[in-house]
C-alpha positions as CSV (number, residue, x, y, z in Angstrom):
1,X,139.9,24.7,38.2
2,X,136.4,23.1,38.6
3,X,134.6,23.3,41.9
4,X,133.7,20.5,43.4
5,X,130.7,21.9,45.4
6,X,132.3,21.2,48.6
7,X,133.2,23.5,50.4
8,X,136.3,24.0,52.6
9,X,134.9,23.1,56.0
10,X,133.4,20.2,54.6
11,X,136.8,18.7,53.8
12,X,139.2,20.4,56.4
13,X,140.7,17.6,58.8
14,X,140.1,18.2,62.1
15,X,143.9,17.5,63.0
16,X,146.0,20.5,61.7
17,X,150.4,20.1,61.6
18,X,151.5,23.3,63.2
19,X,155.1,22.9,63.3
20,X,158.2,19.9,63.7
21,X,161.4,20.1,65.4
22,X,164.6,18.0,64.9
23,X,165.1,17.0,68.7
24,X,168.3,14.8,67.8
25,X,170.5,13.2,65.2
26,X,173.3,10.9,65.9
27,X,175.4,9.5,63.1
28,X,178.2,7.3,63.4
29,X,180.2,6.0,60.2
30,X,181.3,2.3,60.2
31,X,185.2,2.8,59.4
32,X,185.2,-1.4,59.4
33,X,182.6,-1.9,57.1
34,X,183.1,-4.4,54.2
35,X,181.5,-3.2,51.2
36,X,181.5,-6.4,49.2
37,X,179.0,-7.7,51.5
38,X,175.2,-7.0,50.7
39,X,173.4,-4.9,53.0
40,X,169.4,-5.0,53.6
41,X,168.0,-1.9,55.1
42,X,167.8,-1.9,58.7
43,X,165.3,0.4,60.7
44,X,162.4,0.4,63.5
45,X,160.0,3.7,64.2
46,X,158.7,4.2,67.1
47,X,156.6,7.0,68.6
48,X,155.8,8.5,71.8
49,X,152.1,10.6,71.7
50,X,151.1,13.1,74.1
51,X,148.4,15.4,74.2
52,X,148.7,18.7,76.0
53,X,146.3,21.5,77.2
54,X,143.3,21.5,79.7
55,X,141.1,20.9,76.1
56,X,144.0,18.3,74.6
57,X,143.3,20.0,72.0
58,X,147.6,20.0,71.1
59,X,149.0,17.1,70.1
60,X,152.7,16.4,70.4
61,X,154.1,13.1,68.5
62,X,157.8,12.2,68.5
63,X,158.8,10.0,66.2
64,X,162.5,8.0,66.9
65,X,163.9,5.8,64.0
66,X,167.2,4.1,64.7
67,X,168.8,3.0,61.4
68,X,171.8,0.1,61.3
69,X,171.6,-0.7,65.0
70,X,175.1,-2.8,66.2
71,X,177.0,-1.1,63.0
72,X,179.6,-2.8,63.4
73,X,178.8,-6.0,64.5
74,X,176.3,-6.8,61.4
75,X,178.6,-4.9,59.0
76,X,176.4,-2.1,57.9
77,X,177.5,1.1,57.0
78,X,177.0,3.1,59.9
79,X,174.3,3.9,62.1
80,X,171.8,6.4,62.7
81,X,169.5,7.9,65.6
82,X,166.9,10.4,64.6
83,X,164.4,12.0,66.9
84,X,161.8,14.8,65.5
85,X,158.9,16.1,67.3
86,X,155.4,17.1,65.6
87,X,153.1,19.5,66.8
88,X,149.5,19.5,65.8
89,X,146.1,20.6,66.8
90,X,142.8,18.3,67.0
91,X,139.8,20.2,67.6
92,X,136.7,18.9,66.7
93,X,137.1,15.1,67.6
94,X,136.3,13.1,70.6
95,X,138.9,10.7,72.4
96,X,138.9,7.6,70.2
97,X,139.3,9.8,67.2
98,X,142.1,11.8,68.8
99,X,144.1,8.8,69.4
100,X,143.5,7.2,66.0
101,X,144.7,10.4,64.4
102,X,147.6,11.0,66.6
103,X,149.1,7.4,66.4
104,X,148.3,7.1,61.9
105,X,147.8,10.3,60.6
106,X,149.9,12.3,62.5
107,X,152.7,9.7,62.1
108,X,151.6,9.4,58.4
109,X,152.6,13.4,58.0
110,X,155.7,13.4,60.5
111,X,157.5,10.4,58.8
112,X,158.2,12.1,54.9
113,X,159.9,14.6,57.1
114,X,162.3,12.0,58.7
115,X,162.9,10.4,55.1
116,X,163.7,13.4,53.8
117,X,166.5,14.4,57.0
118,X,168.2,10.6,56.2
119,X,168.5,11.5,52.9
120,X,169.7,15.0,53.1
121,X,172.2,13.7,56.2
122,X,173.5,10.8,54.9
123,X,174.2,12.5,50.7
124,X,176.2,15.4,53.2
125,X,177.9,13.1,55.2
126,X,179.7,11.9,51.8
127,X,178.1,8.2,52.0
128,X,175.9,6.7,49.7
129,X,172.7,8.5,50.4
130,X,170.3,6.4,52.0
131,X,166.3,7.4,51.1
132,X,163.8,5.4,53.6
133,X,161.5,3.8,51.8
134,X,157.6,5.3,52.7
135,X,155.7,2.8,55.4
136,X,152.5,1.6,55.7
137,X,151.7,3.6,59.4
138,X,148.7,0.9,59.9
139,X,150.4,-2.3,59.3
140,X,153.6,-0.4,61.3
141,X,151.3,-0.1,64.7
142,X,149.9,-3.5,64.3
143,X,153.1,-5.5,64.4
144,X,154.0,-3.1,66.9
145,X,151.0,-4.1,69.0
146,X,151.7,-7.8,68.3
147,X,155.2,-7.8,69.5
148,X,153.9,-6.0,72.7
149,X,151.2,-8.8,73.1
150,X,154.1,-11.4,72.8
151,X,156.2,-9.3,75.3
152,X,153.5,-9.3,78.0
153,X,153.0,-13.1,77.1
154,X,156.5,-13.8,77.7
155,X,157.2,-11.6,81.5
């Protein structure tokens, strides 16, 4: 192994994943569906942030992906309701960088761990196993930001 010259302080992020829990899965097989029919992948993300502590120094991020919404009625296969909480530290960062971290990276680390629970779930549940593909977190919050513009247009 070569060293860089850098050491580790240098290149430690100043957000740190402590922990995730699995607040909720709820899974419901589509006895009706018709598997002759093609089936594009269905699924939104959405996140709720919220830092904690006098400092906010702890980060909280819940992530909720809901996966063949209306099962039934657009013939998927059945549909899926995950909800998984990540807790992480930010020390070292003022308030712009907190938020920037908490709503990409921190969503960028949570979501393999949501992939990976579909996948597990779905290969248990004796279905096809379904394997999310990865997402561009960036691109994610920015059509997420333009719907909401739209939204506030519309009311």
């Amino acid at each position: 192994m070569t060293n860089s010259g850098v050491g580790n302080q240098e290149i430690q992020s100043v957000l740190q994943f402590r922990n995730y829990v699995v607040n909720s899965v709820e899974f419901h097989v589509n006895h009706e569906f018709n598997a002759d029919e093609s089936v594009d992948l269905d699924f939104q993300v959405s996140r709720e942030i919220e830092f904690v502590e006098d400092e906010a120094i702890i980060l909280l991020v819940t992530l909720n992906v809901a996966i063949f919404k209306n099962a039934i009625e657009r013939n998927y296969p059945f549909s899926m309701n995950i909800s998984v909480t990540g807790f992480f530290e930010v020390d070292g960062a003022n308030g712009e960088q907190k938020q920037g971290l908490a709503e990409v990276n921190a969503v960028a680390i949570l979501f393999p761990y949501i992939r990976a629970l579909v996948t597990t779930y779905t290969a248990n549940a004796n279905i096809n196993p379904l394997v999310l593909p990865p997402i561009n977190i960036v691109k994610m919050i920015e059509s997420q930001a333009r719907i909401e513009q739209i939204d506030k247009l519309v009311e």
